[in-house]
C-alpha positions as CSV (number, residue, x, y, z in Angstrom):
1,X,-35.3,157.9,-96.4
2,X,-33.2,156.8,-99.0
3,X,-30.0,157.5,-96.8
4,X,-31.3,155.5,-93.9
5,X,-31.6,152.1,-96.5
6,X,-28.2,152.4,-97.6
7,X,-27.0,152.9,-94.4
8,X,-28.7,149.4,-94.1
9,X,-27.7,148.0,-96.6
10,X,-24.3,148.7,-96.1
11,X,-24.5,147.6,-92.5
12,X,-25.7,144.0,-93.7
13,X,-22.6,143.2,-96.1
14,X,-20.3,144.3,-93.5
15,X,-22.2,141.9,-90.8
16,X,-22.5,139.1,-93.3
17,X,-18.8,139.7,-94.4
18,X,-17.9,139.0,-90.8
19,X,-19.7,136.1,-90.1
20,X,-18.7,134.8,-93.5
21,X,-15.4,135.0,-92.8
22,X,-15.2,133.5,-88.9
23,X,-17.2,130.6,-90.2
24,X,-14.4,130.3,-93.0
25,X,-11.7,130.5,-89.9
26,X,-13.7,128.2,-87.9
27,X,-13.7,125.4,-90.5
28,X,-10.3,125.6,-91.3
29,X,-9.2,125.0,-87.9
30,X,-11.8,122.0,-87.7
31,X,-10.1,119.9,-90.9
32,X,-6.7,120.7,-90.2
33,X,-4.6,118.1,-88.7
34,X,-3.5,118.4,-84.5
35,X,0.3,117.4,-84.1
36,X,0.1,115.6,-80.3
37,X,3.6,115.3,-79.1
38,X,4.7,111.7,-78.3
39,X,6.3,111.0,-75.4
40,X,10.0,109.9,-76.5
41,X,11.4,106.1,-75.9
42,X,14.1,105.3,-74.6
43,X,16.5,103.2,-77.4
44,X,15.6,99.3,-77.3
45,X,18.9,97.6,-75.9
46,X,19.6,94.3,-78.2
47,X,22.6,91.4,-78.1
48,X,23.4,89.3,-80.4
49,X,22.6,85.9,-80.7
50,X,23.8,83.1,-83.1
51,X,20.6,81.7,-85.4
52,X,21.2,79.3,-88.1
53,X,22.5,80.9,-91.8
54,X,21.4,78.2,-93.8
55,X,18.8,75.0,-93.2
56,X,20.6,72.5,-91.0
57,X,19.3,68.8,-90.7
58,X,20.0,66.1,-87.8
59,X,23.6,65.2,-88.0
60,X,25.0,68.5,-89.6
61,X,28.0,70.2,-88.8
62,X,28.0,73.5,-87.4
63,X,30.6,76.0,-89.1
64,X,31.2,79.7,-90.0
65,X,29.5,79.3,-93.1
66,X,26.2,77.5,-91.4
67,X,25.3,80.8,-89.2
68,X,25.7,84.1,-88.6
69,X,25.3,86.4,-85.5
70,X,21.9,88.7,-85.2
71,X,20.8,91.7,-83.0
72,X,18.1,90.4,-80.7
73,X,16.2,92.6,-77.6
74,X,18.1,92.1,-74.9
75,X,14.8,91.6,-72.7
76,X,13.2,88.9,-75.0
77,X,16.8,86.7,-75.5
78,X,15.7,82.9,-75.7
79,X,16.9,80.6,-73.0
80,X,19.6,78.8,-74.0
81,X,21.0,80.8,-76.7
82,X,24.3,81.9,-78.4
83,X,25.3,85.3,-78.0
84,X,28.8,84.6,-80.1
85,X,29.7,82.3,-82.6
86,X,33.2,81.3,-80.5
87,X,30.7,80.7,-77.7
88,X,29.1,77.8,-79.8
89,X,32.0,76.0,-81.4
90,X,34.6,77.3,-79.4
91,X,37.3,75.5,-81.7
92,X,35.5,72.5,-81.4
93,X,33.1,70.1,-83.3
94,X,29.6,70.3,-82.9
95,X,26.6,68.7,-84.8
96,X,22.8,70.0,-84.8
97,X,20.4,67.4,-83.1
98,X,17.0,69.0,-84.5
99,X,16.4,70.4,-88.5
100,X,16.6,74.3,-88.0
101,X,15.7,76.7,-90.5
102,X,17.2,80.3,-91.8
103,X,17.1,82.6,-88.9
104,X,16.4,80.1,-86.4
105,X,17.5,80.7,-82.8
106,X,20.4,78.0,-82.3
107,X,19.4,76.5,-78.6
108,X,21.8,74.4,-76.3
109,X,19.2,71.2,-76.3
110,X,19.7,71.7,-80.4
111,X,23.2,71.0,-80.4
112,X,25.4,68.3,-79.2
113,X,28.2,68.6,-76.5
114,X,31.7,69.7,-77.7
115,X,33.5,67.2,-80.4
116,X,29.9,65.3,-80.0
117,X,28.0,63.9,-82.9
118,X,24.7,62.6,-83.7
119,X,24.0,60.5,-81.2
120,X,20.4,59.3,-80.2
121,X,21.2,59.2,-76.3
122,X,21.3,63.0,-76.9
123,X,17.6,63.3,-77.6
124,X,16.2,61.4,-75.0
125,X,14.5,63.0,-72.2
126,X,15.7,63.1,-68.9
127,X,14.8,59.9,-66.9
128,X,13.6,57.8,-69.8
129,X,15.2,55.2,-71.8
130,X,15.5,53.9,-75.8
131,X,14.4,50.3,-75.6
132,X,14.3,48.9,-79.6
133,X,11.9,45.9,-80.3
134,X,11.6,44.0,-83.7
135,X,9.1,44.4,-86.3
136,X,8.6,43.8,-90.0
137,X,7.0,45.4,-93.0
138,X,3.1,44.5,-91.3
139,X,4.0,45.4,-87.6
140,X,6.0,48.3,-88.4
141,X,2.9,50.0,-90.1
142,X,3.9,49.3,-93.6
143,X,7.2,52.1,-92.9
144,X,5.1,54.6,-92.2
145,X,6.1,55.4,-88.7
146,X,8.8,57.6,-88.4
147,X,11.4,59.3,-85.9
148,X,9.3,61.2,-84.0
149,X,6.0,60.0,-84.2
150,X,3.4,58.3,-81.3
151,X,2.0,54.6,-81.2
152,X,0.9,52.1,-79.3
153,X,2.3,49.3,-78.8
154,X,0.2,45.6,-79.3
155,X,1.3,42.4,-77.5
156,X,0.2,39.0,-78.9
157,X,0.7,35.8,-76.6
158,X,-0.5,32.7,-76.1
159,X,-3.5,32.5,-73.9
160,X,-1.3,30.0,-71.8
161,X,2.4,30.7,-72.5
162,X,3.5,27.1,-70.6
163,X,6.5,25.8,-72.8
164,X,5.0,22.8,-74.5
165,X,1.1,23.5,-74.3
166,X,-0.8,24.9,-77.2
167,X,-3.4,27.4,-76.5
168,X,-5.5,30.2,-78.7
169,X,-3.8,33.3,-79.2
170,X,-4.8,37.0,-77.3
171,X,-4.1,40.4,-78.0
172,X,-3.4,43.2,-75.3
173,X,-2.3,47.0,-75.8
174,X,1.1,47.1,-73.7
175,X,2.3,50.8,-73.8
176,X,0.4,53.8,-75.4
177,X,1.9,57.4,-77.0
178,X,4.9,56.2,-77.1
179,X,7.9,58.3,-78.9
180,X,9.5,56.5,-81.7
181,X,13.3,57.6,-81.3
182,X,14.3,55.5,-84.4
183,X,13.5,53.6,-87.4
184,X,16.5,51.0,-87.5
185,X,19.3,53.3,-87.9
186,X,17.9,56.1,-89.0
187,X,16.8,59.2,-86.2
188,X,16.0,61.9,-88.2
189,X,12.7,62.9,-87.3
190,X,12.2,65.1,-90.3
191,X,12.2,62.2,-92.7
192,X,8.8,62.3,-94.8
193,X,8.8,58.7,-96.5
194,X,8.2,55.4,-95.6
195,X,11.3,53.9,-94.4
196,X,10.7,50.1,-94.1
197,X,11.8,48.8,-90.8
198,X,13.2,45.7,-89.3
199,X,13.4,47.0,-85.6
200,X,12.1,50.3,-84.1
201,X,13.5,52.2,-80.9
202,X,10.8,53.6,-78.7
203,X,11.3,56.4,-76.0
204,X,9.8,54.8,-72.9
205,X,9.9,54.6,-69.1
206,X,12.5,51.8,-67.4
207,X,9.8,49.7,-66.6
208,X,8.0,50.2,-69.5
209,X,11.8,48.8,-71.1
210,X,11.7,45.6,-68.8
211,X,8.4,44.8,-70.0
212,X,9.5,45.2,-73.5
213,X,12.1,43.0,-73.2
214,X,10.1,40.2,-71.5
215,X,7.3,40.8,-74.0
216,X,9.7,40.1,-77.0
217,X,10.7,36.9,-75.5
218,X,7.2,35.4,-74.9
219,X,5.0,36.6,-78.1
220,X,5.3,39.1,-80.8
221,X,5.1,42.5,-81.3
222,X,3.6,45.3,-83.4
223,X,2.9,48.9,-83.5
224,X,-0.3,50.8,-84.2
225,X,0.3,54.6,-84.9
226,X,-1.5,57.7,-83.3
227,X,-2.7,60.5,-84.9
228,X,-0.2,63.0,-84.8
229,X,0.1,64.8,-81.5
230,X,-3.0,62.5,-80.5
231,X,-1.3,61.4,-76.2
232,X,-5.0,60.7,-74.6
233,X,-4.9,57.0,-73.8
234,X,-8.1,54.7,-74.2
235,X,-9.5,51.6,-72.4
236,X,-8.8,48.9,-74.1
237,X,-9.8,45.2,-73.1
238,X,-8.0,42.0,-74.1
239,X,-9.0,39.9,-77.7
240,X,-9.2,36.5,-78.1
241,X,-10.3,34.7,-81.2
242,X,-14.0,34.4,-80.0
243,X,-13.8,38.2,-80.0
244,X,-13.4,38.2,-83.7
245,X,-16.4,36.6,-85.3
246,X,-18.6,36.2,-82.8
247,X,-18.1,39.8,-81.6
248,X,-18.5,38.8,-78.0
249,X,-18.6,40.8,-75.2
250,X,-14.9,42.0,-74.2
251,X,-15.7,42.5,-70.3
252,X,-18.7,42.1,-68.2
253,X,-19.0,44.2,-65.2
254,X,-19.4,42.7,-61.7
255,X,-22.3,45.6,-61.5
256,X,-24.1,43.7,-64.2
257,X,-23.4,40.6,-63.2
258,X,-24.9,41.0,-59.5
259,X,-28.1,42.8,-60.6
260,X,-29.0,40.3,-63.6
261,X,-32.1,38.3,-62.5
262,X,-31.3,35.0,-61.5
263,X,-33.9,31.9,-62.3
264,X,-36.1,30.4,-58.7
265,X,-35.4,26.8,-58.3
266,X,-38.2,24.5,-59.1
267,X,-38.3,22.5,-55.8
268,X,-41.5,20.7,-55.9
269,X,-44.8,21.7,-53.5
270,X,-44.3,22.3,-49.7
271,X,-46.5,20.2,-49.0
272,X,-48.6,17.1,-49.4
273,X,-52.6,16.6,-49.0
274,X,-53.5,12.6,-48.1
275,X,-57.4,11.7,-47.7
276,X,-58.2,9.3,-45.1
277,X,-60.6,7.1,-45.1
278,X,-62.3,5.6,-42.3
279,X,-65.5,3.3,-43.1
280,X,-67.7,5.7,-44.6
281,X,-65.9,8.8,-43.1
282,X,-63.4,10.5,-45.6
283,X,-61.4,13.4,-44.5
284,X,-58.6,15.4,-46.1
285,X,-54.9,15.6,-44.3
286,X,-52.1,18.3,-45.6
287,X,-48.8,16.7,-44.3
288,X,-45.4,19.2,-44.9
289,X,-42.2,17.5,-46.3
290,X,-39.2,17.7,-44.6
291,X,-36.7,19.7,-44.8
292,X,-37.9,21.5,-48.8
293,X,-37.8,25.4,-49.1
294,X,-40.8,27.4,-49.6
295,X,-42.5,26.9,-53.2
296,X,-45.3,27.6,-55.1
297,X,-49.0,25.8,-53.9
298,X,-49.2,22.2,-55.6
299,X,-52.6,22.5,-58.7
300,X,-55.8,21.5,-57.1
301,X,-57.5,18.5,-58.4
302,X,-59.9,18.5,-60.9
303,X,-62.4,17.3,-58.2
304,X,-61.4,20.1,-56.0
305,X,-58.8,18.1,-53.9
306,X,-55.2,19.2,-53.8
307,X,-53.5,16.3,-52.9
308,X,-50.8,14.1,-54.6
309,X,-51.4,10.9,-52.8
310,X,-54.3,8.7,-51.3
311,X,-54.2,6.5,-48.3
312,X,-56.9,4.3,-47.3
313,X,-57.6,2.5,-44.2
């Protein structure tokens, strides 16, 4: 008997010792890391492309010293770009038309033309045309529009602009989000201060130019400035003085003009009720006008009769 339980007992530890240490195995292999094999790329295939070395501002030379060459994927190259620096001046002189920063891609539209400089004809878009009207301190906002901002532009003429007559003043918004290309002689559009003005040159359409041009000759002109990227036009409706104080109605539409109720002409009774006499007989005779349109009944009498005259006979 005593044989048999430590046969037993032995049996246990050597059954727990096992499952002791498989569970120990087990675990280990649970919390230790699994290395999955990545599939291997291919090396990335860059160029080089010339991006500025140093900040450059509108009308700055380009030079040696002003940029440097930098490895850029071959597959994600901008358009326009420099692979070289001989590519980009090529011997000869070129100015930057836009402010560029450190590492900045240097772009074709960014540069002028070989031996160019900083012209404005270089930064106008293709089709339009740089058409300068006058301002002073008031129109030109004060000097706070500058190169590369939007406004709108505000016409002020004479209601009647025959030579000779005098007539009340009117106001009209002529263009809206337009580009300001300049502030007198200055087309830097990174400038961040007032610059007072005398004239301003606007980025607009050639038609939109003729009818600056004729504008300027019959009234004035001023600016009103946009919020800043703000090109959603408005309706806008002419001012006159009555406008001002009065706050008058700008427009009425011919909608509201056709339904308003309009007043019935008072044109008198249709008709006319005459009592005949006749010796003691008396009778009661309604005799139409000629030629009236249809109206109300004429008031009865106070006696009950309606009519307006009497004849006796």
């Amino acid at each position: 008997m005593r044989q048999r339980a430590l046969l037993m007992l032995a049996l246990a530890c050597v059954t727990g010792g096992t499952a002791v240490y498989l569970a120990r195995g087990w675990i280990a292999r649970q919390t230790q890391p699994q290395v999955v094999a990545l599939p291997t790329l291919p090396p990335a295939t860059t160029i080089t492309v010339v991006v500025a070395k140093i900040p450059l501002k509108f009308g700055d030379e380009l030079s040696r010293e002003s940029l440097r060459e930098m490895a850029w994927p071959a597959d994600a190259a901008p358009e326009g770009s420099f692979r070289t620096m001989d590519e980009l001046l090529g011997g000869e002189r070129r100015v930057a038309l836009r402010e560029m920063g450190p590492n900045e891609v240097v772009l074709k539209a960014r540069v002028s033309g070989y031996g160019g400089r900083a012209t404005l004809s270089a930064v106008i878009a293709e089709g339009m045309r740089a058409a300068t009207i006058r301002v002073n301190d008031v129109q030109g906002v004060a000097g706070f529009v500058l190169p590369g901002d939007l406004v709108d532009v505000v016409f002020t003429r004479p209601e009647d602009p025959t030579p000779g007559v005098q007539s009340a003043p009117m106001t009209d918004v002529l263009l809206q989000g337009v580009k300001v290309l300049a502030v007198d002689q200055t087309a830097d559009d990174q400038k961040d201060k007032p610059i007072p003005a005398k004239a301003v040159t606007l980025e607009v359409t050639p038609d939109d130019a003729q009818r600056l041009a004729l504008a300027g000759q019959v009234g004035s002109l001023g600016l009103a400035l946009r919020q800043s990227g703000g090109v959603q036009t408005a309706s806008v409706d002419t001012i006159r003085i009555g406008n001002l104080v009065n706050r008058a109605p700008l427009a009425i539409s011919a909608a509201a003009v056709a339904s308003a109720p309009r007043p019935e002409p008072d044109v008198g009774p249709l008709h006319a009720s005459v009592r005949i006499v006749r010796a003691l007989e008396e009778s009661t005779q309604d005799v139409p006008y000629e030629n009236r349109p249809a109206a109300k009944p004429a008031p009865r009498r106070p006696d009950g009769s309606k009519g307006d005259r009497v004849a006796t006979r």
